[in-house]
N, CA, C and O of each residue as an XYZ file, in Angstrom:
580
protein
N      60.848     31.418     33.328
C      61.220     30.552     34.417
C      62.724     30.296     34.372
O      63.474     31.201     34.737
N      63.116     29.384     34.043
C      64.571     28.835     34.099
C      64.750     28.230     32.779
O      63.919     27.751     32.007
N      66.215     28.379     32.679
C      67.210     27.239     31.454
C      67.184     25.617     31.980
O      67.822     25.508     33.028
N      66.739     24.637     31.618
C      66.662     23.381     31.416
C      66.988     22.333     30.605
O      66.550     22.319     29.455
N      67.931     21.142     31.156
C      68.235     20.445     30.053
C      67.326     19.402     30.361
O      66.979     19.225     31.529
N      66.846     18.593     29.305
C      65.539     17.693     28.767
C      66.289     16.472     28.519
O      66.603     16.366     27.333
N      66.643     15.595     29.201
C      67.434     14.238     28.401
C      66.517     13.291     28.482
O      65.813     13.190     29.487
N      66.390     12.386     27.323
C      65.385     11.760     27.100
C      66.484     10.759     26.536
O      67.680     11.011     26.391
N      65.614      9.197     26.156
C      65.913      8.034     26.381
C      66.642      7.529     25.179
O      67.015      6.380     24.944
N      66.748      8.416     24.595
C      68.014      8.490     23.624
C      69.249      8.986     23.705
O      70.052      9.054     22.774
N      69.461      9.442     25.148
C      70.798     10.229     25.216
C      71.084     10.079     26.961
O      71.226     10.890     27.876
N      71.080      8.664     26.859
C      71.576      8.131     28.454
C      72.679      7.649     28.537
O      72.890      6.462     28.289
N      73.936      8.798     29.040
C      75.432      8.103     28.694
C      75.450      9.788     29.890
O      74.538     10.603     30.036
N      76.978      9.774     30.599
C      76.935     11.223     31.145
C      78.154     11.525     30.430
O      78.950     12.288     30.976
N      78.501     10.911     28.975
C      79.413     11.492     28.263
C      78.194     12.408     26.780
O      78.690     12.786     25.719
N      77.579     12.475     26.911
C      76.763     12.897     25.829
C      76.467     14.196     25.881
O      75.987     14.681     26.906
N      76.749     15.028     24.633
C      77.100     16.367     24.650
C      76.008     17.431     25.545
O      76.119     18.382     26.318
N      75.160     16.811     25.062
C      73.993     17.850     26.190
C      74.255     17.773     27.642
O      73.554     18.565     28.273
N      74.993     17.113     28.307
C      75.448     17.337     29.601
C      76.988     17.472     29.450
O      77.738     16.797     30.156
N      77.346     18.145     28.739
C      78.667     19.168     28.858
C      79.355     19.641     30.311
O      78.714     19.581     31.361
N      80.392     19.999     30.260
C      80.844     20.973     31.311
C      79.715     22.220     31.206
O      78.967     22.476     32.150
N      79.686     23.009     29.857
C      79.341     23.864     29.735
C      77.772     24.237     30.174
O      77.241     25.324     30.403
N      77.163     22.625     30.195
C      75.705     22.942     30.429
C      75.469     22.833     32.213
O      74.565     23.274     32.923
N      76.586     22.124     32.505
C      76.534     21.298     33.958
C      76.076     22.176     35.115
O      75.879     21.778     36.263
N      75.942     23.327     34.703
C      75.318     24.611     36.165
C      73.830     24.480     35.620
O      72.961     25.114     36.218
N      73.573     23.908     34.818
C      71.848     23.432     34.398
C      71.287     22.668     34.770
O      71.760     21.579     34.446
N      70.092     22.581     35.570
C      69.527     21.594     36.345
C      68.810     20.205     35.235
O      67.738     20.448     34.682
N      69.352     19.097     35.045
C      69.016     18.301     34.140
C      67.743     17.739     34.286
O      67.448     17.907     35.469
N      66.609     17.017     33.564
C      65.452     16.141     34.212
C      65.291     15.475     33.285
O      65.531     15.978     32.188
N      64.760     13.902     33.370
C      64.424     13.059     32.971
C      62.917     13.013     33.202
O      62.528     12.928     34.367
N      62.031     13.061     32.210
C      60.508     13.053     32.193
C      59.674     11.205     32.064
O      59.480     10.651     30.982
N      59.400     10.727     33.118
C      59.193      9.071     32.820
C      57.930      9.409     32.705
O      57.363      9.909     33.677
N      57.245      9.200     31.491
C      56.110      9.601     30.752
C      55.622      8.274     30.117
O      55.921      7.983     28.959
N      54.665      7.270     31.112
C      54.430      5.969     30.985
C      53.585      6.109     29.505
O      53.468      5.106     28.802
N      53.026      7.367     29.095
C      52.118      7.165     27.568
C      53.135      7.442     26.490
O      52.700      7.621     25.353
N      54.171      7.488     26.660
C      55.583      8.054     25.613
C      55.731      6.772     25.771
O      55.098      6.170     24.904
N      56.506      5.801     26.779
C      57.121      4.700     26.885
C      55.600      3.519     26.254
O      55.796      2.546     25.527
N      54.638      3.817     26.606
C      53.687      3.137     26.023
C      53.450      2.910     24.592
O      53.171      1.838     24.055
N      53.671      4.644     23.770
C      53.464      4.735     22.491
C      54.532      4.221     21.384
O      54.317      4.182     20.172
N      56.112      3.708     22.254
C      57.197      3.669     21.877
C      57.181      1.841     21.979
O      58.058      1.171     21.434
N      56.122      1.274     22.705
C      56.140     -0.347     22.786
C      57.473     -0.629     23.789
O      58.197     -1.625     23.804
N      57.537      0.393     24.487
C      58.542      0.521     25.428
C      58.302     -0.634     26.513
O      57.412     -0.374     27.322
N      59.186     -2.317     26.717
C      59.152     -3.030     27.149
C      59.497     -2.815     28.623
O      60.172     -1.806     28.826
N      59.181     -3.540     29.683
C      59.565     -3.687     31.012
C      61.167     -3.852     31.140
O      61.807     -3.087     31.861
N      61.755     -4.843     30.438
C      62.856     -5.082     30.820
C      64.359     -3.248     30.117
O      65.363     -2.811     30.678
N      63.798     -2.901     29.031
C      64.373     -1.651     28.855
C      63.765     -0.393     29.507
O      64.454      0.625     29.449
N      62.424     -0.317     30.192
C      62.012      0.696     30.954
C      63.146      0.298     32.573
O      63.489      1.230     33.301
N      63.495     -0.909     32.825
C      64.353     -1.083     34.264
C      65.943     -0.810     33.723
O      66.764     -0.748     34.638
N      66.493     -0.632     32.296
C      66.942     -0.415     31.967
C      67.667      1.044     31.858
O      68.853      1.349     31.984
N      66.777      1.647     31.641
C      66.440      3.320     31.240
C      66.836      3.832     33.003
O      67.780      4.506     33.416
N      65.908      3.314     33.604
C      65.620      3.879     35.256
C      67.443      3.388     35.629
O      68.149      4.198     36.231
N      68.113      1.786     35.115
C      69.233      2.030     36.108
C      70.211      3.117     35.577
O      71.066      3.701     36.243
N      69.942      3.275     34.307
C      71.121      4.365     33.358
C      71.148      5.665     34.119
O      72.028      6.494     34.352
N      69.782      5.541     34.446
C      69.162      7.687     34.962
C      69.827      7.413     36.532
O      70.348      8.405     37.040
N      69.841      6.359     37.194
C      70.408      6.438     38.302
C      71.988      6.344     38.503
O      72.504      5.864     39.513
N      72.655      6.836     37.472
C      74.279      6.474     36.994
C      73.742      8.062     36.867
O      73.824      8.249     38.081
N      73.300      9.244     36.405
C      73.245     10.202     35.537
C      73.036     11.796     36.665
O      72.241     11.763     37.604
N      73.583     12.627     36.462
C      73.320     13.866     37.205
C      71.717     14.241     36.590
O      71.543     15.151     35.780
N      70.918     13.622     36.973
C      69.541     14.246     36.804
C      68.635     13.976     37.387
O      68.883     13.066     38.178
N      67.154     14.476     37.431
C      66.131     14.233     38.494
C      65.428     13.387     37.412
O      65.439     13.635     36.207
N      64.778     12.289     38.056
C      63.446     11.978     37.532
C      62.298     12.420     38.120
O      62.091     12.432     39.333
N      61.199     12.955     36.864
C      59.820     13.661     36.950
C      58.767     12.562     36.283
O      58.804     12.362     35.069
N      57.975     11.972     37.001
C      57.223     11.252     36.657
C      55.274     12.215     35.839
O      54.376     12.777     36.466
N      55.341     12.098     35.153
C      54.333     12.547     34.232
C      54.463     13.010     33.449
O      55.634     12.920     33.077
N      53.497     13.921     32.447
C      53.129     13.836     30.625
C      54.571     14.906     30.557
O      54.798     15.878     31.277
N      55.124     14.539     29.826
C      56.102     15.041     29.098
C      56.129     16.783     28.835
O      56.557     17.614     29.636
N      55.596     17.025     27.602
C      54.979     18.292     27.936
C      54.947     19.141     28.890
O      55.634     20.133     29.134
N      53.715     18.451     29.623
C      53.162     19.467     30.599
C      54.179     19.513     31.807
O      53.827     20.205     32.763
N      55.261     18.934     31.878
C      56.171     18.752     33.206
C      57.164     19.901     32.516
O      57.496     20.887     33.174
N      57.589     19.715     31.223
C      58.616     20.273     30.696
C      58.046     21.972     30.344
O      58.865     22.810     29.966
N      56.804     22.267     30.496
C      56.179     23.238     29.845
C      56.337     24.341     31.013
O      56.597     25.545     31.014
N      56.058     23.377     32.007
C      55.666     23.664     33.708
C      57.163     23.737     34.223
O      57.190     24.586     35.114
N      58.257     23.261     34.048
C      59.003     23.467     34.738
C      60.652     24.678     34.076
O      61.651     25.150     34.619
N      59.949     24.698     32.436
C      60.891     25.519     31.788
C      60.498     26.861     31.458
O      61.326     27.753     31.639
N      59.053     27.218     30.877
C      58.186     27.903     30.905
C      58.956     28.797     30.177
O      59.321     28.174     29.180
N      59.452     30.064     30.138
C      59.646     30.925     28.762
C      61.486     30.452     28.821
O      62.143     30.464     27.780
N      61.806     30.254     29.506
C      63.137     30.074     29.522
C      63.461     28.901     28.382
O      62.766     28.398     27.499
N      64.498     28.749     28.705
C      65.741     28.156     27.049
C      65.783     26.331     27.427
O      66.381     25.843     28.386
N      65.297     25.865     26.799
C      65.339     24.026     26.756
C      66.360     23.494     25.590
O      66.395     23.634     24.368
N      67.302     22.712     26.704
C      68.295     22.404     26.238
C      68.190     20.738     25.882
O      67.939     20.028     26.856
N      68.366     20.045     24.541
C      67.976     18.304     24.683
C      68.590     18.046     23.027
O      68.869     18.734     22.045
N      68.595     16.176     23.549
C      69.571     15.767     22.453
C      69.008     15.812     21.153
O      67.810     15.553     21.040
N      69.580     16.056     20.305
C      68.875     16.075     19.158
C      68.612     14.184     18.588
O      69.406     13.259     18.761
N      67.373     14.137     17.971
C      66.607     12.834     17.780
C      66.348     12.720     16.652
O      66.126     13.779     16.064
N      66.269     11.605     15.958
C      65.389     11.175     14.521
C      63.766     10.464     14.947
O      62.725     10.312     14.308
N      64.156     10.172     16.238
C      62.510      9.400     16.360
C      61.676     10.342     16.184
O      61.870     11.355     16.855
N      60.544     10.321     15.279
C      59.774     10.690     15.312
C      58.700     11.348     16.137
O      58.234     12.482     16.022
N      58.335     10.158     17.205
C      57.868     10.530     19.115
C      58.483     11.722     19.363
O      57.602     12.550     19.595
N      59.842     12.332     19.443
C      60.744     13.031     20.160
C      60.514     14.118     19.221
O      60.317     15.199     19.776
N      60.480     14.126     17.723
C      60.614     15.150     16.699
C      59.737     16.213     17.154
O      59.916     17.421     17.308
N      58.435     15.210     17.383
C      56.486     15.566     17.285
C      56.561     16.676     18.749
O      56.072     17.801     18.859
N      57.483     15.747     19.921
C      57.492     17.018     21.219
C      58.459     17.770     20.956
O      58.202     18.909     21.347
N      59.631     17.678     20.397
C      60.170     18.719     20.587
C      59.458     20.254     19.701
O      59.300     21.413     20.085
N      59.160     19.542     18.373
C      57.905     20.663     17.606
C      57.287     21.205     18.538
O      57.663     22.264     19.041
N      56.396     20.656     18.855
C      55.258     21.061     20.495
C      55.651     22.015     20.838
O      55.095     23.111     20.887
N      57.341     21.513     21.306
C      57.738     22.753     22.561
C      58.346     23.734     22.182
O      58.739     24.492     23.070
N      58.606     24.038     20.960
C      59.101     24.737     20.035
C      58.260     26.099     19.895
O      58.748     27.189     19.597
N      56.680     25.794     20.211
C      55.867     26.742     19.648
C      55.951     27.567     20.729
O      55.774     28.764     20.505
N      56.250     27.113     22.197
C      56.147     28.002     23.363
C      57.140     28.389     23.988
O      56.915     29.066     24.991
N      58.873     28.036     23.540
C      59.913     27.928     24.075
C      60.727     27.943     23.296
O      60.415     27.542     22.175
N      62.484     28.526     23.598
C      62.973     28.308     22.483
C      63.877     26.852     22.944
O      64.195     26.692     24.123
N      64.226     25.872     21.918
C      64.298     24.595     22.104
C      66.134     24.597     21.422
O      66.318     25.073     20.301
N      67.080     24.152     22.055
C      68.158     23.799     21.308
C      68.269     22.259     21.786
O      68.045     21.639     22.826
N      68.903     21.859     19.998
C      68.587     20.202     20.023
C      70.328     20.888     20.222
O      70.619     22.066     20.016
N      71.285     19.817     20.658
C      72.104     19.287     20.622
C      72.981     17.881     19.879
O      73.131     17.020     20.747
N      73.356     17.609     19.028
C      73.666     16.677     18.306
C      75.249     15.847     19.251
O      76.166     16.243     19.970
N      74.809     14.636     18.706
C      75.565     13.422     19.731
C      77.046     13.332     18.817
O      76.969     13.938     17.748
N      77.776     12.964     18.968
C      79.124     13.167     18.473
C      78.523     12.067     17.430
O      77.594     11.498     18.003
N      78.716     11.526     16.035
C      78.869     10.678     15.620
C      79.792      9.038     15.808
O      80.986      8.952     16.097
N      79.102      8.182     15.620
C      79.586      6.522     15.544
C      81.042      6.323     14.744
O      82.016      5.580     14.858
N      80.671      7.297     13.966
C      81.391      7.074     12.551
C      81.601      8.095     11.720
O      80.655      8.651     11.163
N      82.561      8.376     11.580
C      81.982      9.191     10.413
C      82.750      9.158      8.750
O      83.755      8.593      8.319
N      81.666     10.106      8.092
C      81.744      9.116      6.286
C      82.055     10.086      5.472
O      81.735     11.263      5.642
N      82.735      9.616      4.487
C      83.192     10.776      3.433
C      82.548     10.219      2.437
O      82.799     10.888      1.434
N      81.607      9.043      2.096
C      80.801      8.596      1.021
C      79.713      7.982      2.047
O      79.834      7.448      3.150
N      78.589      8.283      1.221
C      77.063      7.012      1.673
C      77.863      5.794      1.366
O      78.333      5.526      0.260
N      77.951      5.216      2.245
C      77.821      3.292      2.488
C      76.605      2.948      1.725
O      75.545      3.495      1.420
N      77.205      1.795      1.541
C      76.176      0.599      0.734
C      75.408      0.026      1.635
O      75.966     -0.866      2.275
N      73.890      0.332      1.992
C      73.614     -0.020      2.844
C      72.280     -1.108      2.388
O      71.270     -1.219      3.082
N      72.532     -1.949      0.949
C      71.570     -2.444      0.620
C      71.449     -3.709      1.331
O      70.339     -4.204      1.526
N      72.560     -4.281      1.744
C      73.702     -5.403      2.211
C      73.815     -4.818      3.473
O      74.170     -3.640      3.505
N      73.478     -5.670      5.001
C      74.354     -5.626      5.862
C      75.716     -6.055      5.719
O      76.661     -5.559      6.331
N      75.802     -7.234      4.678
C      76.579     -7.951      4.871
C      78.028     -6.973      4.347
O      79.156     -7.201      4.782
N      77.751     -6.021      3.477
C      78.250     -5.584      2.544
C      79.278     -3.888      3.643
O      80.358     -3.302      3.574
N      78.148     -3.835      4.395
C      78.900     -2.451      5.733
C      79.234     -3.362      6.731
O      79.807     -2.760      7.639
N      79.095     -4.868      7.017
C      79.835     -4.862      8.078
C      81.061     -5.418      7.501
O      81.947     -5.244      8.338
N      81.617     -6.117      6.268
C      82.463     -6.181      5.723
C      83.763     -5.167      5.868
O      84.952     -5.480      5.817
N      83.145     -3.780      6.077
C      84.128     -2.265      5.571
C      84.493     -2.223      7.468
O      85.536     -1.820      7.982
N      83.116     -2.839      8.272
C      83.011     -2.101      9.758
C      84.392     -2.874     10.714
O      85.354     -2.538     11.405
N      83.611     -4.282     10.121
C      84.414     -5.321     11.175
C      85.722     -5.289     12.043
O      86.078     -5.723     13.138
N      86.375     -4.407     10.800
C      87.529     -4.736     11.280
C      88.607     -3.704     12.325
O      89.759     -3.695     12.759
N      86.902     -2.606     12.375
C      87.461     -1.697     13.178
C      85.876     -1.761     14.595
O      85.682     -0.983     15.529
N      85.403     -2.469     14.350
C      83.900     -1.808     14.922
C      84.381     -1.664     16.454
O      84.079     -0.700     17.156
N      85.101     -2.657     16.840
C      85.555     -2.683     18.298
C      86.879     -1.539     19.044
O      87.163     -1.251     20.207
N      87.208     -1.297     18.245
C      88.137     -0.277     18.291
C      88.299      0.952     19.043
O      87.180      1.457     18.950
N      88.760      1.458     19.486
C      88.212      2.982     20.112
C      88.341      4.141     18.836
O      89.106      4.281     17.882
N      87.444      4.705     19.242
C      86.791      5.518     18.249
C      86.836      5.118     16.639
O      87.466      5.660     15.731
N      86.220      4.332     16.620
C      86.290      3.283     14.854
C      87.469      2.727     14.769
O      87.305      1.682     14.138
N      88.320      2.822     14.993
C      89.621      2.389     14.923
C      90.403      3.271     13.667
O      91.621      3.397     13.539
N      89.184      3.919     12.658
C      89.877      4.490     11.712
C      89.034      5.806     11.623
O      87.913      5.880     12.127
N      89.694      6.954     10.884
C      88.568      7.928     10.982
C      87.847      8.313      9.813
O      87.303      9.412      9.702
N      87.832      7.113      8.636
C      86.812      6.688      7.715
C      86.758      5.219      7.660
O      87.736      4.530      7.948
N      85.577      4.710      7.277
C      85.414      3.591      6.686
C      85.755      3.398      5.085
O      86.557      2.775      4.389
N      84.492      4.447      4.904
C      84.615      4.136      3.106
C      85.649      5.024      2.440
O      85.553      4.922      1.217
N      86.778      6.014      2.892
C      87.302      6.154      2.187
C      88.299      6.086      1.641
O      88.409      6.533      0.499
């Protein structure tokens, strides 16, 4: 079928690498998959949330199962989406993995570290953070080192 990018509710910004220049001749979709947002304890006030972000965003919203919209509308072709730690997102992108080939895309980093932070202590990383957290782009280009 076609190349598709997959943005899901972890990667609602239209600065976020999966909507690149490079991807931007790619038709984007947002899948509102009320048993995903269900399984996620996904509240009303961040589901009106989500919907005003996607309406700021070059993409369509597709209302139904995740999967089967994304299965159905990418089919042997190349699925393009942000790369995730949630688990929910891990479990489909696996899924779609078995029938498609899937590139995660990774989000620029917050921060980035030349040592693991002490993260036993909030009190202890926002100590190192504070004094840049507001900053544009960290304000520094380490914390800990």
């Amino acid at each position: 079928m076609a190349d598709l990018i997959w943005l899901h509710d972890e990667a609602l910004r239209a600065s976020h690498p999966v909507l690149s220049p490079v991807s931007s001749q790619l038709p984007a979709v947002f899948i509102w998959d009320n048993a995903y947002f269900d399984a996620m304890h996904t509240g009303f006030k961040r589901r009106v949330f989500i919907y005003e972000a996607l309406a700021e965003l070059p993409v369509e919203i597709i209302r139904g199962d995740t999967l089967a919209v994304l299965t159905d509308l990418a089919g042997d072709g190349v699925l393009r989406t942000a790369s995730s730690g949630n688990p929910q997102l891990r479990a489909l992108i696996a899924t779609l993995r078995q029938s498609m080939e899937v590139i995660e895309i990774d989000d620029d980093p917050l921060v980035r570290l030349s040592a693991t932070p002490d993260l036993k202590r909030i009190f202890r990383y926002w100590n190192k953070a504070r004094k840049s957290a507001m900053q544009p782009h960290g304000g520094t280009p380490d914390l800990f080192s």
